[in-house]
mmCIF file as gemmi writes it, N, C-alpha and C atoms, coordinates in Angstrom:
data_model
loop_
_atom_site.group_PDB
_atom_site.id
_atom_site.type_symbol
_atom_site.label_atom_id
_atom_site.label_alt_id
_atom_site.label_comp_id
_atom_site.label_asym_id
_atom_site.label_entity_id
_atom_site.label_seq_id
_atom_site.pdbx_PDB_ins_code
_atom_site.Cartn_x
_atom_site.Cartn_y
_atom_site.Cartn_z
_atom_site.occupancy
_atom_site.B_iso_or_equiv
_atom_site.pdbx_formal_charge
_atom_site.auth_seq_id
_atom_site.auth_asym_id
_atom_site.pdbx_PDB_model_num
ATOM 1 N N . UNK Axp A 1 ? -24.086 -33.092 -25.608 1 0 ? 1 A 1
ATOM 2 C CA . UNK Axp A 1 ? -25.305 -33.684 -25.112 1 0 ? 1 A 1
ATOM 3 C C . UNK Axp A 1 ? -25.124 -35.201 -25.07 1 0 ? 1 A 1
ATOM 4 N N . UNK Axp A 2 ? -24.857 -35.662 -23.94 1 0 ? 2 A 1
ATOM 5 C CA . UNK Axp A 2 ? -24.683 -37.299 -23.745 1 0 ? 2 A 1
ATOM 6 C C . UNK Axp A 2 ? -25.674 -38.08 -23.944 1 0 ? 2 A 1
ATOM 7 N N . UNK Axp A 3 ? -27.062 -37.668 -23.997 1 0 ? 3 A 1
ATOM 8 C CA . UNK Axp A 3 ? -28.165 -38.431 -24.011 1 0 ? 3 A 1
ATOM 9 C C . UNK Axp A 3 ? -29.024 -38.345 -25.576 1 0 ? 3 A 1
ATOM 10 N N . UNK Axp A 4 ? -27.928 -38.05 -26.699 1 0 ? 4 A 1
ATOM 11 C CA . UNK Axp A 4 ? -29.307 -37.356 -27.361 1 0 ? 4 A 1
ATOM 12 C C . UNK Axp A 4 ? -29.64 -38.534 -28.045 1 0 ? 4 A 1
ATOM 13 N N . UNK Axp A 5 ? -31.253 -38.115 -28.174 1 0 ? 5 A 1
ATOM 14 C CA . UNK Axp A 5 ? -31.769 -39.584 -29.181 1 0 ? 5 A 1
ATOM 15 C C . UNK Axp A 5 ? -31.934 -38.72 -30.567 1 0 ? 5 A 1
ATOM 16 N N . UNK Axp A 6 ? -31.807 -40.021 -31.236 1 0 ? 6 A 1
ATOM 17 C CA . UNK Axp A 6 ? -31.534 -39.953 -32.455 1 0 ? 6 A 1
ATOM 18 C C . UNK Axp A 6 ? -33.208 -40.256 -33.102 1 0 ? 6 A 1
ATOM 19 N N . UNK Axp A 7 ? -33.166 -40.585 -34.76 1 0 ? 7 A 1
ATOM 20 C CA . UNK Axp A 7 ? -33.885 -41.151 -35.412 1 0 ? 7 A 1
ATOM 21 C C . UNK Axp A 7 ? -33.625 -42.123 -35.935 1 0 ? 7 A 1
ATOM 22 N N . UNK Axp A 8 ? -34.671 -43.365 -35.937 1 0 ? 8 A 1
ATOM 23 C CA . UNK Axp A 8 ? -34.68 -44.338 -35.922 1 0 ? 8 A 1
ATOM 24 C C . UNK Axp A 8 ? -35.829 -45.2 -36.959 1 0 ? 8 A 1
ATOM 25 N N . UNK Axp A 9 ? -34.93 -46.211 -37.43 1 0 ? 9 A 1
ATOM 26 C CA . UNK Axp A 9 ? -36.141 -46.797 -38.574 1 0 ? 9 A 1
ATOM 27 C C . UNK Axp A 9 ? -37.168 -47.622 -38.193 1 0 ? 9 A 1
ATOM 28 N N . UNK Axp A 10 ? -37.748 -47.765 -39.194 1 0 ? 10 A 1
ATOM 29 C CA . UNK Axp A 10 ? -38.913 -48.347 -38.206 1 0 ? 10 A 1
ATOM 30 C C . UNK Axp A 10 ? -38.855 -49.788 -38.178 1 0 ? 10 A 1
ATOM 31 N N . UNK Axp A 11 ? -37.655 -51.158 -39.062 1 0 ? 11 A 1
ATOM 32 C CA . UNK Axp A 11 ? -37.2 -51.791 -38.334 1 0 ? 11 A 1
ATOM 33 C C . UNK Axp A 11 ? -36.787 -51.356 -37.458 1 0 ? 11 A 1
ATOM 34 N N . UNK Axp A 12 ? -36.065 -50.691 -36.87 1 0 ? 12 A 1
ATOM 35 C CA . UNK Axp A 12 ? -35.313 -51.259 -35.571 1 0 ? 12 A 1
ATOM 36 C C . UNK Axp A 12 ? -36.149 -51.312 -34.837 1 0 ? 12 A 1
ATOM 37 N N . UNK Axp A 13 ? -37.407 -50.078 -34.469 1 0 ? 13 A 1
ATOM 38 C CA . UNK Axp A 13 ? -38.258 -49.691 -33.23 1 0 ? 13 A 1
ATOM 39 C C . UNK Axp A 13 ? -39.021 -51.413 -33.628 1 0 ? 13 A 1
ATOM 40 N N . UNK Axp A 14 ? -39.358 -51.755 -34.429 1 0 ? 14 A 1
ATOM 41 C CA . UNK Axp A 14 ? -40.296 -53.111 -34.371 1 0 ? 14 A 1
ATOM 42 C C . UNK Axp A 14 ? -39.283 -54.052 -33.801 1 0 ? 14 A 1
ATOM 43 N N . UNK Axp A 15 ? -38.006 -53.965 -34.069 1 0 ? 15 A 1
ATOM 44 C CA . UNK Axp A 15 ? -37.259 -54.945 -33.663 1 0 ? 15 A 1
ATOM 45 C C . UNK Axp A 15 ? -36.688 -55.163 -32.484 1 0 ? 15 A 1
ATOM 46 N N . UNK Axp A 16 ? -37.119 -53.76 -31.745 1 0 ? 16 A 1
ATOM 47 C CA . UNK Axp A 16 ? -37.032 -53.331 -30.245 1 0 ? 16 A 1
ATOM 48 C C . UNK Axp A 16 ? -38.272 -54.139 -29.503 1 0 ? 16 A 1
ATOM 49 N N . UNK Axp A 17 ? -39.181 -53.638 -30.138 1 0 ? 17 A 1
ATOM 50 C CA . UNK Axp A 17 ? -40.591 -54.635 -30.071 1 0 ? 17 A 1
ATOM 51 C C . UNK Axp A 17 ? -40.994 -55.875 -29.853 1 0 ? 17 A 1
ATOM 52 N N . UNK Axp A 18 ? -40.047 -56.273 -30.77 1 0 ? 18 A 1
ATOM 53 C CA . UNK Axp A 18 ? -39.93 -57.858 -31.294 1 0 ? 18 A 1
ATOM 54 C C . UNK Axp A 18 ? -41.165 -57.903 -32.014 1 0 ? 18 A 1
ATOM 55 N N . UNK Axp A 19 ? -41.705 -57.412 -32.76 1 0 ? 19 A 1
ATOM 56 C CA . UNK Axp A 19 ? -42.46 -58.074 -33.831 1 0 ? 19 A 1
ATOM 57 C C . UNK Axp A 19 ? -42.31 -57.064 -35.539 1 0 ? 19 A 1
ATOM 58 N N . UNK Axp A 20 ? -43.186 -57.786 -36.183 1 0 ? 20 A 1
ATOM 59 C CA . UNK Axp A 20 ? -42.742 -56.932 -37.898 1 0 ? 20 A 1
ATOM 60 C C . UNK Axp A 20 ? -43.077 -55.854 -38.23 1 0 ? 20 A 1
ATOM 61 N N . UNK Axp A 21 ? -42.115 -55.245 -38.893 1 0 ? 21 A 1
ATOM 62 C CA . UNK Axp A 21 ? -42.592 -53.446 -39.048 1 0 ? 21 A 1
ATOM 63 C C . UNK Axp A 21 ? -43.943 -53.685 -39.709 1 0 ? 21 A 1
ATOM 64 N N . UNK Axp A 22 ? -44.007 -54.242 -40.216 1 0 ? 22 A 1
ATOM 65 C CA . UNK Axp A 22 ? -45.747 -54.323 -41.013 1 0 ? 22 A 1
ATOM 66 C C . UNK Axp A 22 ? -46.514 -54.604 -40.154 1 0 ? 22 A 1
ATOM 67 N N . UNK Axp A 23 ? -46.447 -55.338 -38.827 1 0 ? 23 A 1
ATOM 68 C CA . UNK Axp A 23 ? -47.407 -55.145 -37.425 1 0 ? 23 A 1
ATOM 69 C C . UNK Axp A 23 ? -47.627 -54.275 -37.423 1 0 ? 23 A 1
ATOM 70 N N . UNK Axp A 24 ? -46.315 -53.253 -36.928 1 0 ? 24 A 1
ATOM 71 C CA . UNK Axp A 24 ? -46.382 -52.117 -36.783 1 0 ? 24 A 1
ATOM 72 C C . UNK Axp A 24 ? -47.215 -51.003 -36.844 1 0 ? 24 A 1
ATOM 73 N N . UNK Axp A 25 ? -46.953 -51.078 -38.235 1 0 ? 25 A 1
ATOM 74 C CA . UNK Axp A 25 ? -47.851 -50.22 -39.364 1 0 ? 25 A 1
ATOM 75 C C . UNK Axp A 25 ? -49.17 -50.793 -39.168 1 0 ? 25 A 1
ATOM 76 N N . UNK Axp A 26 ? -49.653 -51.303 -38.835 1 0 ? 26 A 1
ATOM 77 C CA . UNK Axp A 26 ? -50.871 -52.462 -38.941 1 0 ? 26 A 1
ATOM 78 C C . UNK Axp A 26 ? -51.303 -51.444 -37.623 1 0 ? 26 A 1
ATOM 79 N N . UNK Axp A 27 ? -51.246 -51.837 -36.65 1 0 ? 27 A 1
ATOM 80 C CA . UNK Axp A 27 ? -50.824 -51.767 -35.132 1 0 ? 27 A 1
ATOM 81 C C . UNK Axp A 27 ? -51.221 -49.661 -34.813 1 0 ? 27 A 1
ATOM 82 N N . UNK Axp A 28 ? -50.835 -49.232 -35.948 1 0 ? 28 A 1
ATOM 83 C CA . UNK Axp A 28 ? -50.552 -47.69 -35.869 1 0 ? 28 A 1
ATOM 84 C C . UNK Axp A 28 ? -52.114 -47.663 -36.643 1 0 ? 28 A 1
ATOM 85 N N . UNK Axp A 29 ? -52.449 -47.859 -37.842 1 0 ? 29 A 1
ATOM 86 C CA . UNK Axp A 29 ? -53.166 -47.862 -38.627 1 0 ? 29 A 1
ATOM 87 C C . UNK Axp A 29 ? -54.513 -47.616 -37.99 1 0 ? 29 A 1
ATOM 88 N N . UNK Axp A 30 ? -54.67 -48.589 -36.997 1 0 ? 30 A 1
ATOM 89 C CA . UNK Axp A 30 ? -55.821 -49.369 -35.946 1 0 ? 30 A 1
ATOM 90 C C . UNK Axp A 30 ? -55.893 -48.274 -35.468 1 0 ? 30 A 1
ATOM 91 N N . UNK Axp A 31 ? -55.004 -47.179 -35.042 1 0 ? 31 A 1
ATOM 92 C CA . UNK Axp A 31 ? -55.259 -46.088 -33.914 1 0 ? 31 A 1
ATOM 93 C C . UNK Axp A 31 ? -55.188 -44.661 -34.926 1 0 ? 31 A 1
ATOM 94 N N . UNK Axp A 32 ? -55.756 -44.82 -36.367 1 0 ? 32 A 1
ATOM 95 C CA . UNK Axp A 32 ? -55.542 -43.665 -37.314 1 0 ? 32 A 1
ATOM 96 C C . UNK Axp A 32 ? -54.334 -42.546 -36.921 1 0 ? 32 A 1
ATOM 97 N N . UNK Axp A 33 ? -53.019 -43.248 -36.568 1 0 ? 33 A 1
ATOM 98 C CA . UNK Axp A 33 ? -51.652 -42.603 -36.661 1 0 ? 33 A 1
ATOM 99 C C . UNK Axp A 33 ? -51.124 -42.891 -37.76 1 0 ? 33 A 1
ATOM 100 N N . UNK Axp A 34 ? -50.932 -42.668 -38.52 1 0 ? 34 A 1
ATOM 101 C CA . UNK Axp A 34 ? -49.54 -42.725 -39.645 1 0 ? 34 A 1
ATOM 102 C C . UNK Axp A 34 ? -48.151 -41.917 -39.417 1 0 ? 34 A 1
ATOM 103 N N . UNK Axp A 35 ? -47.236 -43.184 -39.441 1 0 ? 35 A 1
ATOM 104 C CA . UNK Axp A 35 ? -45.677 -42.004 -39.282 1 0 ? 35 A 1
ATOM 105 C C . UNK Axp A 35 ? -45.691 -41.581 -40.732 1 0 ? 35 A 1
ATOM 106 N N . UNK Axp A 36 ? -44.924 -40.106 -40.772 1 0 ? 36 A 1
ATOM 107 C CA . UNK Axp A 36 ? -44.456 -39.711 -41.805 1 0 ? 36 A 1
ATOM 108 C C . UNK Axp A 36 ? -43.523 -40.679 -42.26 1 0 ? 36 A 1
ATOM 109 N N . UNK Axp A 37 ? -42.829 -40.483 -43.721 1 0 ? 37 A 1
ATOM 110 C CA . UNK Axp A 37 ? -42.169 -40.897 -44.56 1 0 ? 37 A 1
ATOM 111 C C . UNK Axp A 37 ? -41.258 -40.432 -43.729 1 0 ? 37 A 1
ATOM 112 N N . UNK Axp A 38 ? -39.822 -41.775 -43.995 1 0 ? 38 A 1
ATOM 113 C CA . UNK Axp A 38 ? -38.456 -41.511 -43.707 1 0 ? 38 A 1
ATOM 114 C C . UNK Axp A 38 ? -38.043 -41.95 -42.198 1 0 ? 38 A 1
ATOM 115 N N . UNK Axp A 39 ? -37.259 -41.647 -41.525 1 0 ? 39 A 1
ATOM 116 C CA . UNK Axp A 39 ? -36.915 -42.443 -40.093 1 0 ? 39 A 1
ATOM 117 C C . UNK Axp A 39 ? -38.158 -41.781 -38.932 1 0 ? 39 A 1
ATOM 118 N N . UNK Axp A 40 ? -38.127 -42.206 -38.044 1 0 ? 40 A 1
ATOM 119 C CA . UNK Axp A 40 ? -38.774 -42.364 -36.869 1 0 ? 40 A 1
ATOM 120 C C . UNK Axp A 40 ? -38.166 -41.17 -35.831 1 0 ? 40 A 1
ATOM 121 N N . UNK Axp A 41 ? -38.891 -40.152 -35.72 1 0 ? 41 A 1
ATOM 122 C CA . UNK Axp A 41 ? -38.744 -38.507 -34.863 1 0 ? 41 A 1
ATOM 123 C C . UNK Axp A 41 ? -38.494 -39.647 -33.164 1 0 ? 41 A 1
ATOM 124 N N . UNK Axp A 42 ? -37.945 -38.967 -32.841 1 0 ? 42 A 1
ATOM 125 C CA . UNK Axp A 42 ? -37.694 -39.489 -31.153 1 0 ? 42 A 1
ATOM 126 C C . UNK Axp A 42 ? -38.97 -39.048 -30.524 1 0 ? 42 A 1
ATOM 127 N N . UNK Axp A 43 ? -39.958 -38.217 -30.909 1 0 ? 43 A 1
ATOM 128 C CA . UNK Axp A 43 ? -41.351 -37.274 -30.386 1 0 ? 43 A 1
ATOM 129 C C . UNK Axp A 43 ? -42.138 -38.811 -30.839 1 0 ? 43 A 1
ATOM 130 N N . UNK Axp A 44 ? -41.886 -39.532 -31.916 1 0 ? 44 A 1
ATOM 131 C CA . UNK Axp A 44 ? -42.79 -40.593 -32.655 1 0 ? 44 A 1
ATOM 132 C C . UNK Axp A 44 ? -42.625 -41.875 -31.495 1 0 ? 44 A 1
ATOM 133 N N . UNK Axp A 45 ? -41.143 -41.744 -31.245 1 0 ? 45 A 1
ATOM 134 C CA . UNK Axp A 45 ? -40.482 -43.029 -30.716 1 0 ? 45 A 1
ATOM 135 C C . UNK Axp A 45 ? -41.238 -43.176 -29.419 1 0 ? 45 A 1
ATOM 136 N N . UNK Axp A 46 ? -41.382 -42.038 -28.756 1 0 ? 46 A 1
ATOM 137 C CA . UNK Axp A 46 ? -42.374 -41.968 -27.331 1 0 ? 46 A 1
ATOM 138 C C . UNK Axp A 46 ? -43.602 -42.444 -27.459 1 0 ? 46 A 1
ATOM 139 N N . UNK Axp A 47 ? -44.158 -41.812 -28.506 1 0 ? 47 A 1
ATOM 140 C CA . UNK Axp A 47 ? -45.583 -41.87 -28.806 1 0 ? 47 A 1
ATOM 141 C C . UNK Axp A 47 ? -45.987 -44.001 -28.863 1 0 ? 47 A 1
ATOM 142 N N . UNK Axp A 48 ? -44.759 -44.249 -29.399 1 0 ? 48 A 1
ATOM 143 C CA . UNK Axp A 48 ? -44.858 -45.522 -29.889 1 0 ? 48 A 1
ATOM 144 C C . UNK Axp A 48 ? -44.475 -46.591 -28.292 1 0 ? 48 A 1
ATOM 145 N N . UNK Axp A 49 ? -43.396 -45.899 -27.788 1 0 ? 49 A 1
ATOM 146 C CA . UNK Axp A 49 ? -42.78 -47.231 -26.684 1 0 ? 49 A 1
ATOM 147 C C . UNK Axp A 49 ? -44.075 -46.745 -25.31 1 0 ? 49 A 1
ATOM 148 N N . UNK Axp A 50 ? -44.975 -45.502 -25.733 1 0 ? 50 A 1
ATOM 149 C CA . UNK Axp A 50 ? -45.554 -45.132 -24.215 1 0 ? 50 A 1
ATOM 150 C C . UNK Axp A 50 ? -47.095 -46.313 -24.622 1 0 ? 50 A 1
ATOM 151 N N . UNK Axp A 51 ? -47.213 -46.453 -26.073 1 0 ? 51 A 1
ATOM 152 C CA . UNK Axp A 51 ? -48.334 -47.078 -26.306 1 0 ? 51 A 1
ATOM 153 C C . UNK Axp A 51 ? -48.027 -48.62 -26.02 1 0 ? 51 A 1
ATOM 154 N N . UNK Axp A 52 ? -46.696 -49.415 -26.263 1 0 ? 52 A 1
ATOM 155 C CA . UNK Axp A 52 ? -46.912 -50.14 -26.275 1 0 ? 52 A 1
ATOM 156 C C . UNK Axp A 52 ? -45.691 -51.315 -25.149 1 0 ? 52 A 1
ATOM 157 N N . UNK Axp A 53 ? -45.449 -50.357 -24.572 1 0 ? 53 A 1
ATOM 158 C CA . UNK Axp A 53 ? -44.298 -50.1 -23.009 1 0 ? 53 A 1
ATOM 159 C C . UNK Axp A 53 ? -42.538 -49.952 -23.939 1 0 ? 53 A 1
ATOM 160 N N . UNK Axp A 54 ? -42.065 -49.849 -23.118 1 0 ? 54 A 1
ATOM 161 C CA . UNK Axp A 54 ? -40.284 -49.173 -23.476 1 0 ? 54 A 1
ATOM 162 C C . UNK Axp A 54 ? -40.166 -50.583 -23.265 1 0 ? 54 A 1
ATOM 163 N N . UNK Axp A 55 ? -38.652 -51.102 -24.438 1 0 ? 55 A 1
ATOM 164 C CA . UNK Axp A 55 ? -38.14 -52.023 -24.273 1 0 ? 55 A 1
ATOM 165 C C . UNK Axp A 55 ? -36.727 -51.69 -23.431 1 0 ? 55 A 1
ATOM 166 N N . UNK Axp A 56 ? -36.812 -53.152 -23.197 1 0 ? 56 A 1
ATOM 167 C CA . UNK Axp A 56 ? -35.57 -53.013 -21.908 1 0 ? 56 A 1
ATOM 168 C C . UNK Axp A 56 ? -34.421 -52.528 -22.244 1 0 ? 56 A 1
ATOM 169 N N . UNK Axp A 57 ? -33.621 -52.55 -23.972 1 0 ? 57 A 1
ATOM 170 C CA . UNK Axp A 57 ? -32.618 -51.85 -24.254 1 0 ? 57 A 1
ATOM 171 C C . UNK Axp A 57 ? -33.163 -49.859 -24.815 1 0 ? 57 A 1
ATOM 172 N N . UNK Axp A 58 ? -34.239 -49.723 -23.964 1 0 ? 58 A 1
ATOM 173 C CA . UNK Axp A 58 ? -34.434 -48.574 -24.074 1 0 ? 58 A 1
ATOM 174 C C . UNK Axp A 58 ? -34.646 -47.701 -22.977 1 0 ? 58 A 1
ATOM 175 N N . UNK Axp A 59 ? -33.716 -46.612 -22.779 1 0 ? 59 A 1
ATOM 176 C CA . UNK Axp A 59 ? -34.062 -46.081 -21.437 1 0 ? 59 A 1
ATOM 177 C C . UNK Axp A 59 ? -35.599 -44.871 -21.577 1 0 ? 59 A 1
ATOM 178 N N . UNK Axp A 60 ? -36.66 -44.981 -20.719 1 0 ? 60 A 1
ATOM 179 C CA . UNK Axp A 60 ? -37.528 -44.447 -20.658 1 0 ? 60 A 1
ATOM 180 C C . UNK Axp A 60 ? -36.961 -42.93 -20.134 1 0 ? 60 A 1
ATOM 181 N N . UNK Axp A 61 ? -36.015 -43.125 -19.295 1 0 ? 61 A 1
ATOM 182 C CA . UNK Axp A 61 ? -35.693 -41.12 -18.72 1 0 ? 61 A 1
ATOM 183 C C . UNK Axp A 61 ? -35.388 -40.402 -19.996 1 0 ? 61 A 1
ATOM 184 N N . UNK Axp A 62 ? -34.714 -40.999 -20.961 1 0 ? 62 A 1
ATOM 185 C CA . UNK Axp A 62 ? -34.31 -40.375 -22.424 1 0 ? 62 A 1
ATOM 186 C C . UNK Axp A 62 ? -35.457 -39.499 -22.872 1 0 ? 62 A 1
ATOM 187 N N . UNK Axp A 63 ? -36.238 -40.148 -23.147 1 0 ? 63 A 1
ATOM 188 C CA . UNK Axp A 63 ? -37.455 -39.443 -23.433 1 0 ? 63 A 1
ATOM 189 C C . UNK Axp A 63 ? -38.769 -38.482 -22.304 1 0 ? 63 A 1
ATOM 190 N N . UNK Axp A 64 ? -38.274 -38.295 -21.299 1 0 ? 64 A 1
ATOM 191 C CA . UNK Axp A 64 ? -38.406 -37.348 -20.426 1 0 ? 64 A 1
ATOM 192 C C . UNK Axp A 64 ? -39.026 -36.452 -20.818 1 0 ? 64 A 1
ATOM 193 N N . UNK Axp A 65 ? -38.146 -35.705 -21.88 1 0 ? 65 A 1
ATOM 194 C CA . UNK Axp A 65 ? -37.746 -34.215 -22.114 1 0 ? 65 A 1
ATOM 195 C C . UNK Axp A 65 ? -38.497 -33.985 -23.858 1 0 ? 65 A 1
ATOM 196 N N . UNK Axp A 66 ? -39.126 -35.193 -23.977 1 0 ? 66 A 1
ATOM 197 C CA . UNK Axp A 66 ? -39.698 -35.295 -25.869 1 0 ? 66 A 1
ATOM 198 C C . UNK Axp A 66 ? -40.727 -35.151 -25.771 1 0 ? 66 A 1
């Protein structure tokens, strides 16, 4: 599978973002989402880049199929 996404912490996705995982969390909080404990589901990662647009080192077709 050439495309598969992985899990991801929640620095990086903020750092994809460009702002602080504690935004983040802040940011999620506001919309009564909480991620579970531990890395970031690729199902989460959508939920997160569709709310707040895909960054440019992220391909949106990846997540197509999540």
């Amino acid at each position: 599978m050439k495309n598969a996404l992985r899990f991801k912490t929640r620095k990086q996705i903020s750092a994809e973002l460009g702002i602080h995982p504690s935004t983040l969390r802040r940011r999620l909080r506001a919309l009564n989402r909480e991620l579970p404990t531990g890395d970031v589901s690729p199902k989460d990662q959508k939920f997160i880049y569709e709310l707040y647009g895909y960054p440019k080192s992220v391909n949106k077709d990846d997540y197509k199929n999540v």
